[in-house]
N, C-alpha and C positions, 0 to 999 in steps of 0.2 A: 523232552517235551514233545508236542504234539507236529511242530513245526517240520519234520523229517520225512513225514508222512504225506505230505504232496509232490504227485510224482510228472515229474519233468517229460514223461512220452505222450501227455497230453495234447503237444503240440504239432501242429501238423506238418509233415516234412519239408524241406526247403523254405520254412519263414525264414524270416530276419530276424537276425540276433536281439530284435524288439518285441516287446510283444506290444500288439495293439489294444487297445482300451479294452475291447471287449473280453480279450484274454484274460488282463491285466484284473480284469472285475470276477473273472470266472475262477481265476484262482487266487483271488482274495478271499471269496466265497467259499471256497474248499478247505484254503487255508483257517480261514476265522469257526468253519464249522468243523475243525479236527482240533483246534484251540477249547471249543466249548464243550463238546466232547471229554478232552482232556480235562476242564474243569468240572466234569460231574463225574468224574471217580474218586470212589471214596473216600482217597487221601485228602483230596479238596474239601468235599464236604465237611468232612469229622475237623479240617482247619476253620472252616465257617465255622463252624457251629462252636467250638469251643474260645475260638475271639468275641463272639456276639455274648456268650455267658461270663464272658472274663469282663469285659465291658461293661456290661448289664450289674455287675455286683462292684464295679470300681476295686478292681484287684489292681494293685499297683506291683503283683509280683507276676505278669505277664513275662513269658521268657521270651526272649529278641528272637525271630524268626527273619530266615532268609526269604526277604521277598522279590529278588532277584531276577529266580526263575520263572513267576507267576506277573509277565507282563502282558496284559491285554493291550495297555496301548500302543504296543511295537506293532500289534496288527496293522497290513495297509490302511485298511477301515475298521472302523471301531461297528459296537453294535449301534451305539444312539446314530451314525451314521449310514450304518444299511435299515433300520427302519426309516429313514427319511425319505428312500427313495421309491420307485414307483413299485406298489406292494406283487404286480402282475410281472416285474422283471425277469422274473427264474423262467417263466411262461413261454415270453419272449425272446427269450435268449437264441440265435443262432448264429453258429457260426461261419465267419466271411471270408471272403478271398484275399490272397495276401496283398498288401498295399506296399505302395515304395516305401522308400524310406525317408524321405522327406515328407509324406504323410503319416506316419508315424512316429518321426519327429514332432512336427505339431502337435499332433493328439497326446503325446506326452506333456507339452509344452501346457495343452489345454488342463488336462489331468492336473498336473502341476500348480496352475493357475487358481483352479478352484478349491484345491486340497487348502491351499496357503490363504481363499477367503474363509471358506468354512472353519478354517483353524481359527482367522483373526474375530470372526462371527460366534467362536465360541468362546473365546476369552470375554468379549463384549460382554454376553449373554451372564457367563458365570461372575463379572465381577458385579455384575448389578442384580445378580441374585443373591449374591453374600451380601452385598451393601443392604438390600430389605429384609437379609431374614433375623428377628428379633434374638439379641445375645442373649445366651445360654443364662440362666438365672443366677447360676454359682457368680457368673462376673458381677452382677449386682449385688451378694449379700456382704460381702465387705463395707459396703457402700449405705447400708439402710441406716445404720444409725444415724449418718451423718444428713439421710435426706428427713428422718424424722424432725432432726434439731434444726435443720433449714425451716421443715414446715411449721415447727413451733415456735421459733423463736416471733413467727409471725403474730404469734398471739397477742395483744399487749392490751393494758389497765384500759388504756383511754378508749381502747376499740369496745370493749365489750361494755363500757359506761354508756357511751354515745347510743348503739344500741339499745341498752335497758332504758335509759332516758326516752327512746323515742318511742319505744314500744309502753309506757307508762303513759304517754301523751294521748295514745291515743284511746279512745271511749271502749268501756269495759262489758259494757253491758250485752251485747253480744257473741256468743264466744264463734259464730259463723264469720261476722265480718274480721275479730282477734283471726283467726284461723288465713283468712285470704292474704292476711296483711302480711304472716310470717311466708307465705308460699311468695306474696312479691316480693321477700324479702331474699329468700332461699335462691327464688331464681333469679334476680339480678346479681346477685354472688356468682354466678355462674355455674350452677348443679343446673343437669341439663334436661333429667327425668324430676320433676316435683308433681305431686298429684293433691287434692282435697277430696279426702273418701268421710262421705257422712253415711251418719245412721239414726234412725230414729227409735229412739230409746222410751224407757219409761224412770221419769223423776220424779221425786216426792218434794216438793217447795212447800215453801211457808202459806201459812193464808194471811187474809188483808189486815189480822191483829194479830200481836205476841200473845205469847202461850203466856200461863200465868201461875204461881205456886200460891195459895191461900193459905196461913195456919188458922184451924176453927176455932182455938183459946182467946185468941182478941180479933179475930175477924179481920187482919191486916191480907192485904192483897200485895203481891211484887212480883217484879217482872223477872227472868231469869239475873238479869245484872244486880240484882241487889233492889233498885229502885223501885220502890211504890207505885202501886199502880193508878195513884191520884196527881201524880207529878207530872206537873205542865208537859206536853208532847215537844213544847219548841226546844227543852232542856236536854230530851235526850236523841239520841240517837235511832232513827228509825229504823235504817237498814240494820242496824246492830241488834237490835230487839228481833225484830224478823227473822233474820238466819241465825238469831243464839235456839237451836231446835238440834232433834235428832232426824236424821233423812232416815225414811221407813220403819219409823217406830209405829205404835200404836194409836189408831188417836179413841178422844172420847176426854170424860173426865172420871176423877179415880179420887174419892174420900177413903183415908185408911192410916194407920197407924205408920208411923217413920219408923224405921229401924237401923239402926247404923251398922254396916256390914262392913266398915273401912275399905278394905280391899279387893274383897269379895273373895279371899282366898279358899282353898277346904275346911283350914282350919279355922277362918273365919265362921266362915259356914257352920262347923258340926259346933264352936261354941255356942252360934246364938241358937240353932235349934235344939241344942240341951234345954235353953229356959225360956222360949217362947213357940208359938206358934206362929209363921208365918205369912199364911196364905192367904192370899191378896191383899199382906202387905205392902210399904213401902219401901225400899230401901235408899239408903243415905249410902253412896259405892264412890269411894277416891277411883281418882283417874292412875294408872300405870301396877308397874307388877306383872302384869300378864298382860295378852291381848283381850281388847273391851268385849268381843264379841263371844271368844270363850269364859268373861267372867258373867257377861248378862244366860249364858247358856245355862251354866250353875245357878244363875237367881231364876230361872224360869222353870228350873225341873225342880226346884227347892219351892214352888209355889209362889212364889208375888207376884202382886200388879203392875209395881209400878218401880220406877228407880230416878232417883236425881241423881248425878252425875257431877263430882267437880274435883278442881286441882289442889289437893293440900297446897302450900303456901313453902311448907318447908320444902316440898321435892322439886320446887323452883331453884333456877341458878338465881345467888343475892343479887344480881345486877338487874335479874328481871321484876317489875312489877307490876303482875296480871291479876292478883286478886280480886280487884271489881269486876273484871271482865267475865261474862260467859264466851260460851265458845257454840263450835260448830261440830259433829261426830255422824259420820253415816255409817250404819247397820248393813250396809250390802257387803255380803264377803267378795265381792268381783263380777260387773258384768251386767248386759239391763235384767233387772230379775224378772221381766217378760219374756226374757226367752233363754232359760238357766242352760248354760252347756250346748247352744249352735246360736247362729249369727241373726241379728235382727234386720236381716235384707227384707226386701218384698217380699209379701207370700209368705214370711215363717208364721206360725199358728203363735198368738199372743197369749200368756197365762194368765187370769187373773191373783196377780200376788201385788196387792195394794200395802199391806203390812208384810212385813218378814218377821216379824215377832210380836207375840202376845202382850207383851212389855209394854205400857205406855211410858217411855223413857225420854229425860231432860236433863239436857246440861243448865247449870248452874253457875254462879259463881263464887267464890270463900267467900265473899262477902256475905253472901244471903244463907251460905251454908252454915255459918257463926249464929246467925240471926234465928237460925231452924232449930239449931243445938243450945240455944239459947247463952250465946259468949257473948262477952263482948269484945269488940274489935280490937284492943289493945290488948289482950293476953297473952300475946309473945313478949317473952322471957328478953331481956337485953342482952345476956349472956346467948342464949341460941334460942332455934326454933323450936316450940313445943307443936307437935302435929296435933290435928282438929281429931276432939272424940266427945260424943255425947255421951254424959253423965250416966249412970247407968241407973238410976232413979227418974230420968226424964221419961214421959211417951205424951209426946205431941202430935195431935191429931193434923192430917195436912188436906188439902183438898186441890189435885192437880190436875189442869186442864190445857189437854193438849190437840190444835186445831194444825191440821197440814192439807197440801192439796197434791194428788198426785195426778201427772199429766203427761205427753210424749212430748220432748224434745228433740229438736236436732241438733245431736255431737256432732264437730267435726274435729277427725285428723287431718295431719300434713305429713307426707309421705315423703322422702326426696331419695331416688337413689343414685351414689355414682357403683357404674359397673366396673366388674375387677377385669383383668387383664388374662389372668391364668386359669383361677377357680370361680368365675362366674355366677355359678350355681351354690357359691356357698355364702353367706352373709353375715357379717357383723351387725348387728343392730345396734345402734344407741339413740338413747328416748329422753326427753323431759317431756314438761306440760305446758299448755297454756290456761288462761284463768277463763269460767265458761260458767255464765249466769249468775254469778255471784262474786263479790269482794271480800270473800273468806281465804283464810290459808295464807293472808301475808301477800308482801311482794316478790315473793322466792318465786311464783311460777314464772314472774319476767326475770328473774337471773338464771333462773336454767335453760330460757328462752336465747337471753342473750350468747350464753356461751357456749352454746349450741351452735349458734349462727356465726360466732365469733371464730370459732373452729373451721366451716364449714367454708368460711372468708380465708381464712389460711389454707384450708385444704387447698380451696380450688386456683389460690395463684402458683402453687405447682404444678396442678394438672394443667394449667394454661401452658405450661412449659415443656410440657408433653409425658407426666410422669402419672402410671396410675398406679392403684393398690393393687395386689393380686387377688383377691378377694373383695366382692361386693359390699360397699358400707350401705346402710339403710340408716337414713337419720328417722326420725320419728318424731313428731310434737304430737300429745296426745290430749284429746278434750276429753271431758266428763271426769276425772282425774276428783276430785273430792265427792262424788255421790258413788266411789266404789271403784276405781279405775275404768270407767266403764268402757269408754274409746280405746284404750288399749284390746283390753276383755274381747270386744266384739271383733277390730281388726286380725288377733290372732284365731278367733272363732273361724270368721270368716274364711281364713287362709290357712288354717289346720296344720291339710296335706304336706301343703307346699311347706311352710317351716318346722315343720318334724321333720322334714329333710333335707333342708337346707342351713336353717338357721345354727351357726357356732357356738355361741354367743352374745349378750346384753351388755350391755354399760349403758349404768342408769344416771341420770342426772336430777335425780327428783331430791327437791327441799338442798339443793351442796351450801349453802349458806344458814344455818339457823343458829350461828356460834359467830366468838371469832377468837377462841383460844386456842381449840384440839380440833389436829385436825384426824378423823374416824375414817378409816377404810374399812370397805367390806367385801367381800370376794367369796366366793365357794370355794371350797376345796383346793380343786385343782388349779385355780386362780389364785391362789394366795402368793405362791413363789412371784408371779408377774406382778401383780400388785404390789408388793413390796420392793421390787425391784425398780420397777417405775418412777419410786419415790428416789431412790437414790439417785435415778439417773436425771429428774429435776431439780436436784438440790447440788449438781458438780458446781454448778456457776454463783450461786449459793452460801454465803460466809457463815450463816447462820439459821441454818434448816433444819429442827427437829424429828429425829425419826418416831415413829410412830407403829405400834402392834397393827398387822390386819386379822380379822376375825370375820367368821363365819356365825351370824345371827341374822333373824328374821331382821327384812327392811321393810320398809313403805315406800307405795307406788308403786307403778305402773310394771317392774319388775315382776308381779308378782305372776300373772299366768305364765311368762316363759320359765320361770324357778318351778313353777310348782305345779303344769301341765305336760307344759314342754320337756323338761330336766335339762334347759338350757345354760350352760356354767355361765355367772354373771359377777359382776363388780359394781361397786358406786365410791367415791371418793367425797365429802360432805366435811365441813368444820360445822363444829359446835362449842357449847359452852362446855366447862367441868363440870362432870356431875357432881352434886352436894349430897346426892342420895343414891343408893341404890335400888329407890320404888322409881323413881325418873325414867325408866325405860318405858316406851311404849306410847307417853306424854305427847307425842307427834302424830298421834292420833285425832288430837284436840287441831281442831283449826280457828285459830283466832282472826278477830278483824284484821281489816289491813293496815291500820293503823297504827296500831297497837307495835307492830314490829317492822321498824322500818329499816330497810336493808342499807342505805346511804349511814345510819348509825352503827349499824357491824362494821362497815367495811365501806369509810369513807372513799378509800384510794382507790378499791377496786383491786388490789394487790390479790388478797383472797380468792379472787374470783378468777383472777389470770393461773393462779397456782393451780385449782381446779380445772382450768378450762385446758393445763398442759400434763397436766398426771390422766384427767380422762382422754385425752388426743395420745397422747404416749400407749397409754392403753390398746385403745381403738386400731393405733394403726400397725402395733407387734401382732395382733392377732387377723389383720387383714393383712397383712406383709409374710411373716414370715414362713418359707416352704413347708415346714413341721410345726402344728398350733401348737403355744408356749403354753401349752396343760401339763399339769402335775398328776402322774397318774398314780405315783408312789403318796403323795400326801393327801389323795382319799383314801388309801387304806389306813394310810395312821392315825388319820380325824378319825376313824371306823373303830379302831381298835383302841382309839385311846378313852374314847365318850363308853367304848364297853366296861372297860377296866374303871374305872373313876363309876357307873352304874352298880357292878357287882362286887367291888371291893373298897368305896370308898363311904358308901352310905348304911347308915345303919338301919333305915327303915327296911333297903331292900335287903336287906339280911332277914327281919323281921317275913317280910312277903316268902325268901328262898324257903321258911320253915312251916309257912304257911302252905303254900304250893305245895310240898310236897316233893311227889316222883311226879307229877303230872307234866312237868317242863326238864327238858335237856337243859339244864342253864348252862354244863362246859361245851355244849354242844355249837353253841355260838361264838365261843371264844373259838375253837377250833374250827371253825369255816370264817372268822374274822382272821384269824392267824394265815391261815391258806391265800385269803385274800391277798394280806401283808407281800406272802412271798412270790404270787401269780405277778402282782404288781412291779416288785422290785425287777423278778426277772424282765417284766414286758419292760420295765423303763430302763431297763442298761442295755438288754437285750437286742430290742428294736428302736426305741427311742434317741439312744447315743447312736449309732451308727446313722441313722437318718438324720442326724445335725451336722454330720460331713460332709459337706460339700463333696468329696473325693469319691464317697461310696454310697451317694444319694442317688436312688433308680425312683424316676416319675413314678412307675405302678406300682412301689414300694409307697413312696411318700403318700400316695394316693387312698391306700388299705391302712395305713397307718395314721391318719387325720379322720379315715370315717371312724375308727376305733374309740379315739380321744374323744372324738365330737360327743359322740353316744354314752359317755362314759357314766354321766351323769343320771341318765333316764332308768339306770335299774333301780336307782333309789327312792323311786316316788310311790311310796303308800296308797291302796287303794282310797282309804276315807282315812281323813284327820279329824281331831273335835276343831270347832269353830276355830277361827283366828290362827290355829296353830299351821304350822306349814306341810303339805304332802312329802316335802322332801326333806326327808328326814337327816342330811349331810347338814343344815341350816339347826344353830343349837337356839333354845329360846331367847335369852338374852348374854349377856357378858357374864350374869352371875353362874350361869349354869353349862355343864359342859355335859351333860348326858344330851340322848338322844331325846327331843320334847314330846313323842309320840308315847315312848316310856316313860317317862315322865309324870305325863297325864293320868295316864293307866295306874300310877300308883297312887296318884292321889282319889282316883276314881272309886279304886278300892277301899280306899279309907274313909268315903264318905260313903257309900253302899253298900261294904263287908260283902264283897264279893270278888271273886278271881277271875270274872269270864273275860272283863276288860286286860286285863294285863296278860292272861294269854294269848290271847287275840295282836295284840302289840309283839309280843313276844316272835308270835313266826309270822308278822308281816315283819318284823326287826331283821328275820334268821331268813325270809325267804329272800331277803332286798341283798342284804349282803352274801348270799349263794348264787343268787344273778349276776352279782357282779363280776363275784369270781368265776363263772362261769363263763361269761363273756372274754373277760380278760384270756380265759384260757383258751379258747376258741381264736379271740383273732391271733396266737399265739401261734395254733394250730394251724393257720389260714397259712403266715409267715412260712414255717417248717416246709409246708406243702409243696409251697410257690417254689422254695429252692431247691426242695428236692426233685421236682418236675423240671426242674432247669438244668439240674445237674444231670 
């Protein structure tokens, strides 16, 4: 070593077998700078550098090295020690005449002295710098499951009853002062950021009378609910009259033939216009089957005026009875439609769009809808339901008049966030609603209010204890939430930038109670494995917990711009009733009074609602916690290849279309870039994905490239344009009954009512272009991976 190399004739003739301080400093200084020297040859380096790479990749086959030879602290003084002293020393240095030896003694004694504080001054120092520095993350993930079930168990019936009850207390009419009430609420919980972001929007309300359906054959007048429009006012219901409407339909009034289009499906569609003509008819259009907004799309380009709107009877659960009831339906696909696609801050330029469709459209109820088709009320069958169909000999004239007022409102959201500890910049969101300007839609928006809050009450008596998420939660309560999502719409407007790159993920709480049999998960993709996993880990304490399928189908609520702008992967956890049909889907489109469905009747105990409030918190906080997001990157490729396979070899229409098409489309050409996907996938999720769940061989800038990977995973599959209702991201299938892709879907049915191919090609390579992106990406941060190590090595 280096140490041989200071040479002893430095010292000046006839000293004392001592050397004096000054000495003593000069060739410590010689020495520690023949030491450092020694450590910048080669041999050193090439040992730095290949412990920092061994380290860096968690190699547990590190071979034992003699570190022996390589002691800097045998130096007299170290380096963190000769930086401390006076930086001009070497300047000053000269040397003195020789001293006795009993000064010299001393100055040893002195040396001595300080050497043995500065030592006990650095023990000090470093034990209270390990004592603050935060332990390594690997010591905590042993540990998370156990602080989840601490944070949950906090959950309980009674807490989130007390809540809803109190939040029902107080006056509705407002949804600004609803809105301050949940922020005092948030913040006495103790969440430390809560904010109130409004916006002034444009709504379409009722006017000062109900809308009204005439038939011209006997002149009888009735109000959407069935009732007569000569019956005493004290008998019915005023608010319920009022918001039985469509928000941003048409208005005016509309004489015209009824036509019954049941469902409004294609093939609804091309039977009636085989034998009649439509245009600026009216149509009689059952609620569900598809979304409302893509079935009124089909009645608008098919020519009519007008559409009433109601719930067959049979695709109700038997336990419900809504038949007299109308209901409530808005025509906004997302967002105030004064300002389509950016925020409705100060200063945005307002559009005028008073209607959004040509349509003068109204819901109805089976009641009046029997009365139209000329039944009568008691024609259901003892043995079962016969569904509502007008005769096909009937044409009764009808005469509908529809009055609305459109005007600006202020939504407000409630914003709360707690900040993460490690990934700050990256966020969890989860949302419900509150109820704003109207008593439609049930009491469900104060249950997803409550357990929201109910969570948020649990969250934070852990963080009172000192523990946070790694990642930033964002609660959300969202206003305008039945005229379109609107308050969602605009806060994600507003803040674009920022959650394109930041946000992970959603979990939605919108409507979790409208049942109280089944309980429905819904998850994208890559969320189904957690999703489902979630469930089991709520049911260990559990003697009798049903599992249950997660699926990937279109939701409602406030979900919808992070699915389907953002490509933000999302979840919602919901009980409902069994379904008695399969036209039932979509049915939660209808917002009925609040009466009508009282949530204290689901779910007297509140039992239900605890179950929700700890499968969404279980949720929430694996994907705020843990170092690698619990995304499924192998089960996007298989939802991808499995909705291909089931579209081109399991229907016989699109057989019909392959023969049609022609050579104009590659059809194996997307089996084989979905195939590619399969295996780009499989490789990235053993590849990179296992090894980054080891704690042992977990490297931060690894985990780091490998979470932006996941996060993004989901944004190559969002379709430039969808048709109405249907969703841009096409991982989302239309409902339970259908597993193709509903973009294709559409496209086929498109062609069948217009004898044309341009729509299904069209679908075809945004289908081929969305999953080449995907795989393309995939292979890329694959490529990132490869790089990193190969630069390292």
């Amino acid at each position: 070593m280096a140490y041989h190399k200071v040479n002893a004739d430095q010292r000046a003739q006839g000293h004392s077998p001592y050397l004096d301080n000054d000495d003593l400093q000069a060739t410590a200084l010689e020495l520690e700078w023949d030491m450092e020297k020694e450590l910048e040859e080669p041999g050193f380096d090439h040992f730095r550098l290949d412990g920092a790479v061994q380290h860096h990749q968690g190699n547990s086959q590190t071979p034992d090295l003699d570190l022996e030879s390589i002691q800097p602290s045998s130096s007299p003084k170290g380096r963190f020690q000769r930086l401390q002293e006076d930086p001009e020393y070497i300047s000053h240095y000269t040397r003195q005449a020789p001293k006795s030896n009993r000064c010299s003694s001393f100055q040893i004694l002195k040396v001595f002295c300080t050497a043995l504080i500065l030592f006990i001054f650095g023990i000090v120092i470093g034990y209270y710098a390990h004592k603050k520095c935060p332990s390594p993350p690997t010591s905590q993930e042993p540990n998370n499951l156990h602080i989840y079930h601490e944070i949950l168990k906090e959950i309980k019936a009674e807490n989130i009853e007390q809540i809803y009850r109190d939040l029902l207390r107080f006056p509705r009419e407002d949804g600004v002062d609803i809105a301050m009430k949940i922020l005092v609420q948030w913040t006495s919980q103790g969440l430390e950021d809560v904010r109130l972001v409004n916006y002034s929007v444009l709504l379409d309300l009722p006017g000062s009378s109900s809308n009204t359906v005439t038939l011209k054959n006997s002149g009888e007048c009735f109000y959407p609910s069935g009732q007569q429009c000569n019956t005493e006012t004290k008998t019915l219901r005023s608010q319920d009259l009022l918001y039985s409407y469509a928000a941003y339909s048409a208005k005016g009034t509309l004489e015209a033939e009824l036509v019954d289009v049941q469902y409004g499906t294609v093939e609804d569609l091309i039977r009636i216009q085989a034998i009649t003509n439509v245009t600026k008819k009216i149509a009689l259009l059952k609620l569900g089957q598809s979304p409302l907004l893509y079935k009124l799309s089909l009645l608008e380009d098919a020519g009519f005026g007008g559409v009433l709107l109601y719930v067959d009877p049979c695709d109700l659960p038997k336990t419900t009875d809504l038949a007299d009831k109308a209901f409530m339906v808005s025509l906004n696909g997302g967002g105030d439609p004064s300002t389509p696609g950016y925020a409705s801050i100060d200063g945005s330029y307002r559009q005028n769009r008073l209607n959004l469709t040509t349509l003068l459209v109204q819901p109805i109820s089976a009641v009046l809808a029997k009365k139209l088709i000329s039944l009568s009320e008691d024609t259901d069958q003892k043995d079962g339901c016969v569904p509502l169909q007008m005769p096909a000999t009937d044409k009764n004239i009808i005469s509908l008049n529809i009055q609305s007022v459109t005007t600006y409102k202020t939504i407000s959201n409630v914003i709360g966030y707690l900040k993460g500890t490690v990934f700050p910049d990256r966020y969890v969101v989860i949302g419900s609603h509150h109820n704003s300007l109207n008593t439609y839609g049930g009491q469900e928006w104060a249950s997803s209010t409550a357990i929201i809050t109910a969570f948020i009450q649990a969250l934070m008596l852990k963080v009172k204890r000192g523990w946070r998420p790694d990642r930033t939660i964002v609660f959300c309560s969202w206003g305008g939430t039945s005229f379109g999502n609107i308050g969602s719409y605009e806060w994600a407007e507003d803040l674009k930038r920022v959650l394109q790159r930041n946000v992970v993920a959603y979990v939605s709480l919108h409507n979790p109670v409208r049942g109280n049999s089944t309980l429905h998960p819904v998850a994208s993709p890559s969320l189904l494995q957690l999703a489902a996993e979630s469930q089991s880990f709520n049911c260990v304490e559990k003697t009798n917990c049903l599992g249950s399928n997660v699926s990937s189908v279109q939701i409602q609520g406030d979900s919808d711009y992070f699915i389907n702008h953002l490509g933000v992967p999302a979840t919602q956890f919901s009980y409902e009733d069994i379904k008695t049909s399969e036209n039932s889907s979509f049915l939660s489109e209808a917002l009925f009074p609040a009466h009508t469905t009282k949530t204290e009747e689901l779910d007297p105990s509140f039992s239900l609602h605890e179950t929700i409030a700890k499968l969404t918190g279980q949720v929430t906080l694996q994907i705020a916690n843990e170092p690698v997001l619990p995304f499924n990157a192998l089960d996007v490729a298989l939802e991808v290849q499995n909705s291909l396979k089931v579209v081109f070899f399991k229907s016989l229409a699109t057989v019909w279309l392959l023969l049609f098409l022609g050579d104009e489309v590659e059809i194996p050409q997307l089996l084989t870039v979905a195939s590619r996907l399969r295996d780009t996938a499989e490789l990235f999720q053993s590849g990179e994905m296992r090894p980054a769940n080891d704690p042992t061989e977990r490297a931060p800038i690894r985990v780091r490239m490998l979470n932006d990977v996941l996060q993004s995973l989901e944004k190559s599959f969002l379709v430039h344009r969808a048709p109405p209702g249907l969703y841009r991201n096409i991982l989302y299938r239309l409902d339970e009954r259908t597993s193709q892709f509903s973009v294709l879907l559409e496209a086929l049915e498109h062609c069948k009512l217009h004898q044309s191919n341009e729509t299904i090609q069209a679908a075809l390579s945004e289908v081929l272009n969305s999953i080449n992106s995907a795989q393309v990406y995939f292979k890329a941060g694959l490529d990132v991976f490869e790089t990193t190590l190969a630069g390292k090595k």
